[in-house]
Steps between C-alpha positions, in 0.01 A plus 500: 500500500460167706565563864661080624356394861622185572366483827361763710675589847323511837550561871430199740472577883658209727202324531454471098878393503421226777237323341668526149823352581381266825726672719483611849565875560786363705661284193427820295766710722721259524557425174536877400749482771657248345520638124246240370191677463385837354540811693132675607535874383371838662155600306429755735567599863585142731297351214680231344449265254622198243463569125329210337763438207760437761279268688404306189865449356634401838222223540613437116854476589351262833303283187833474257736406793243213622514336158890466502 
């Protein structure tokens, strides 16, 4: 049996998500606020963080729209 991975998922604090995406912490929040960015999630406690797939495909989807 062949187990499929097509990529493999990971946390990323705030900081991680910052200097992947070029965003302020303050652009981060807003744009959740907004609906335009992925929603942190609860890994444990007040602990929060972004999962990388989600961060990936929405600087994809940032990548597609800039080439229309």
């Amino acid at each position: 049996m062949e187990i499929s991975q097509s990529r493999s998922e990971r946390f990323l604090r705030l900081r991680d998500v910052m200097e992947t995406t070029t965003l302020c912490r303050s652009s981060i929040y807003l744009l959740i606020k907004a609906g335009d960015f992925p929603k942190n999630v609860t890994v444990m406690g007040k602990r929060k963080a972004w999962l990388e797939s989600e961060i990936d495909d929405w600087m994809m989807s940032k990548m597609e729209s800039a080439e229309l």
